[in-house]
C-alpha positions in Angstrom: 4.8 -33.0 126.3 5.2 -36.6 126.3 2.2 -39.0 126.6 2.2 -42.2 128.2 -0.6 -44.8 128.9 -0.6 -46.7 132.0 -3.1 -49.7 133.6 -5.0 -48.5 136.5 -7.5 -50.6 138.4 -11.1 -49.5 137.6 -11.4 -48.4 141.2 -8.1 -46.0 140.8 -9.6 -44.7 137.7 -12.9 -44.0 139.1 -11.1 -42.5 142.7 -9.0 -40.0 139.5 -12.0 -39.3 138.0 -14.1 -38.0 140.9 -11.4 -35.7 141.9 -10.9 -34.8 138.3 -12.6 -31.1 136.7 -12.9 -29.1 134.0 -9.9 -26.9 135.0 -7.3 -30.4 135.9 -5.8 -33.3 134.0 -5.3 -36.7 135.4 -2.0 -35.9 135.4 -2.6 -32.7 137.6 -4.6 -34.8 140.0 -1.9 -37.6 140.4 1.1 -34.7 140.3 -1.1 -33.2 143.0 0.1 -36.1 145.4 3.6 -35.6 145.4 2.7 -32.4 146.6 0.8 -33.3 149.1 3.7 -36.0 150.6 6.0 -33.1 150.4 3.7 -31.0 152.8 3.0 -33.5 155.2 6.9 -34.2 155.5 7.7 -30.8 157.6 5.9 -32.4 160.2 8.5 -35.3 160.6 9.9 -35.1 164.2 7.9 -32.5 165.4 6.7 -34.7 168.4 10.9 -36.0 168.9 11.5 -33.6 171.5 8.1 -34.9 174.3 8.7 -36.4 177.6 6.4 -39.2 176.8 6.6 -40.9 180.3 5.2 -37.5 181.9 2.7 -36.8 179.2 1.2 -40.4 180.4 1.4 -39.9 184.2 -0.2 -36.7 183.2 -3.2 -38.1 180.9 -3.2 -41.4 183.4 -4.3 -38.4 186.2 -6.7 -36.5 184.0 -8.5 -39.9 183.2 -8.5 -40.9 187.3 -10.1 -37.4 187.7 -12.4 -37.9 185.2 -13.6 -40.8 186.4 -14.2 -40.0 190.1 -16.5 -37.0 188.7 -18.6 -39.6 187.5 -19.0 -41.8 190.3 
């Protein structure tokens, strides 16, 4: 395994550190990331296919309903 040292801000390093536990390295933590990016990726486009004008008419009426309940 190769070892390289980087410069982190103080704030980075204690953000790393707080996440950080007996079981996980700082390199674990950071690898942990690209992981997460990856997972939050299969949600790309999942809204493409909404009629957005009709979803507004449609919360526009909810909010006019709402409203005259509370008068």
């Amino acid at each position: 395994m190769t070892s390289i040292n980087i410069s982190v801000k103080k704030e980075a390093y204690d953000f790393l550190k707080d996440m950080k536990t007996k079981d996980k390295s700082f390199s674990d933590i950071i690898l942990s990331f690209k992981k997460e990016q990856s997972s939050v990726m299969r949600f790309f486009g999942a809204l493409k296919g909404i009629d957005w004008k009709e979803k507004e008419k449609s919360m526009k009426s909810l909010r006019e309903s709402f409203n005259k309940r509370l008068q």
